[in-house]
N, C-alpha and C positions, 0 to 999 in steps of 0.2 A: 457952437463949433464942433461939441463931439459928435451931434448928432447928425449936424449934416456930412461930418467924416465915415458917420455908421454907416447914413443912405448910401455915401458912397461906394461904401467897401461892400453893400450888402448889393447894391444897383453890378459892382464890378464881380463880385461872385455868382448875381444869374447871369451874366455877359458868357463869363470864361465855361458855366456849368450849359450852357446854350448851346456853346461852339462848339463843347465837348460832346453835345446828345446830337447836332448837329453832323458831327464825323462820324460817329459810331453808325449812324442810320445811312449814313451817305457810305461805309463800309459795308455795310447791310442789304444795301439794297439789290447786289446779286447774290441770293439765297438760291434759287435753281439750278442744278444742276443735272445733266441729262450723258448722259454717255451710253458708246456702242462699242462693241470689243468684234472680234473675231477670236474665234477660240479652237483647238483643236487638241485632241485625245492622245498621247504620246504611247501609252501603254496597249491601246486598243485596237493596234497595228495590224495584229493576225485577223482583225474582224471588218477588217477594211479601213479605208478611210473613213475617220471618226470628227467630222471638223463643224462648226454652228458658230450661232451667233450668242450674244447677251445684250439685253439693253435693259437700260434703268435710270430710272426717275428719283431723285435725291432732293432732300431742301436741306439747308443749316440752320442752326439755330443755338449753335453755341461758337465762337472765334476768338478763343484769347491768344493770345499773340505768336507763341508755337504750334497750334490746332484747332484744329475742326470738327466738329460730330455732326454727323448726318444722317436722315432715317429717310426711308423709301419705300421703292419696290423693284424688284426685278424680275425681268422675264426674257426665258433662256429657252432654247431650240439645236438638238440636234441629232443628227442623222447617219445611219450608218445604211450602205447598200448589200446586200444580202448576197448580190454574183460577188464579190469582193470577200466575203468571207472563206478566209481558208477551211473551216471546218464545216462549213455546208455542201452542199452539193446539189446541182437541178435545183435551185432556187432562183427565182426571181420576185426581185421585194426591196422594202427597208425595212430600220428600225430605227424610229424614234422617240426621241424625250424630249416632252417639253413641261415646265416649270416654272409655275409664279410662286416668288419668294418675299417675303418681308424681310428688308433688308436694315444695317444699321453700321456706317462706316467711321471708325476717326483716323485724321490723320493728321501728321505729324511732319511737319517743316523743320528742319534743321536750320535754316538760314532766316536771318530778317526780311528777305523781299519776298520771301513764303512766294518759289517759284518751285524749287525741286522738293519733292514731297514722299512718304512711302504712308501705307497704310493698312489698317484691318478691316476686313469688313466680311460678320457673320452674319448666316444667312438663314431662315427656319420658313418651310413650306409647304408646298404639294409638288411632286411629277408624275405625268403621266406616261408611262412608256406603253409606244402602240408597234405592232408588228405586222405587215402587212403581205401581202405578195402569192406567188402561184408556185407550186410545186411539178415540175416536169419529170415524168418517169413513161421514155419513150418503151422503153426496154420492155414495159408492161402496161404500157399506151392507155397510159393514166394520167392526169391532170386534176392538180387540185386544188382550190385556191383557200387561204387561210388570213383572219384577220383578228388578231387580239390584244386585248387591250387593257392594261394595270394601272391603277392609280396609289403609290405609295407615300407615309409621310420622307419629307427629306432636309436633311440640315449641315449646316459644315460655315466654312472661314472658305475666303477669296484674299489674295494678298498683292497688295499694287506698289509700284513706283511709277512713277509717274515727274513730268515738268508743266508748268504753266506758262504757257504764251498770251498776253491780253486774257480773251473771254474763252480760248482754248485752252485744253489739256491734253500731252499724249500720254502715255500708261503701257505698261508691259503688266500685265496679270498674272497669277494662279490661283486656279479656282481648284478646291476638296470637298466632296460630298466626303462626310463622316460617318453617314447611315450607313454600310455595310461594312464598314470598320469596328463601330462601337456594337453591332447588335449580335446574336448568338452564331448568325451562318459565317460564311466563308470572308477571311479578310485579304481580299484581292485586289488590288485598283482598280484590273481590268473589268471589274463585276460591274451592274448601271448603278449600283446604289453606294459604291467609292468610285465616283467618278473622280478624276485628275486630269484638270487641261491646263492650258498656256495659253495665252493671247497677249495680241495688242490693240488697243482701241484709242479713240479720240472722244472726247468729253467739248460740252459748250454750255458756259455759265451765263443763267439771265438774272 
């Protein structure tokens, strides 16, 4: 009789440890996550409109019941127009940065149906800022065109809140490049290497 009590109990503990590895994977099973923002330069005013995109590629791999970690990658784009700059003049151009980063976010649910959400997510990589366009100087009926191009290291935190709807998410951002904050030159927002933007974007989990 004990033993066929043991088979029992031991038969009813792979049952109950089944349905448990069972849920976990069945929570599991959307690990991708992929979001797009729209973002724009608040400080970057005087140099035109400064506004791009972000997108990035995330998986999970850790979810205990208030949070999430997530590692990636991201890539960002954006663009300033050259006639829009108040301190140029006879330009015609842009200037862009664009940037792949290795990304690494956790976040953090306050509530049990882990809908409304906020989060960190630092970021370490390359950007490449290019400059392009023509210079007009009718005055002395000259024309001249210019094209250059910088690739610098780049690093900083993005900070989200965000809600989840089913396999959506929407999100409000800010995103801080740290690079020309923490290094020996000028610590300005407005500079490309302390970037500070804003956005909003939408996220879709598979």
């Amino acid at each position: 009789m004990k033993n066929i009590t043991l088979i029992l109990i031991t038969c009813l503990s792979f049952t109950i440890s089944a349905q448990k590895e069972e849920v976990k994977s069945t929570n599991l099973e959307k690990t991708w996550l992929f979001e797009s923002a729209h973002n724009y330069d608040l400080f970057n005013r005087s140099y035109g409109r400064n506004y791009g995109i972000s997108l990035k590629a995330k998986r999970e791999f850790w979810r205990p019941k208030h949070f999430t970690f997530s590692y990636g990658i991201m890539l960002q784009s954006h663009k300033i127009k050259e006639n829009q700059n108040v301190y140029t003049e006879n330009l015609d151009g842009s200037t862009k940065d664009k940037s792949f980063m290795a990304i690494a976010e956790l976040k953090y649910y306050p509530f049990n149906r882990r809908n409304l959400y906020i989060s960190a997510e630092p970021f370490i990589g390359a950007t490449q800022l290019k400059t392009e366009g023509i210079l007009n100087l009718p005055q002395y009926t000259m024309t001249q065109s210019f094209n250059n191009s910088y690739i610098y290291f780049n690093y900083g935190v993005s900070q989200n809140i965000g809600y989840k709807i089913g396999s959506f998410n929407l999100f409000a951002t800010s995103w801080l490049s740290l690079n020309g904050l923490w290094d020996n030159g000028r610590k300005r927002p407005a500079d490309f290497d302390s970037r500070f933007f804003i956005g909003l974007g939408i996220g879709y989990t598979l």
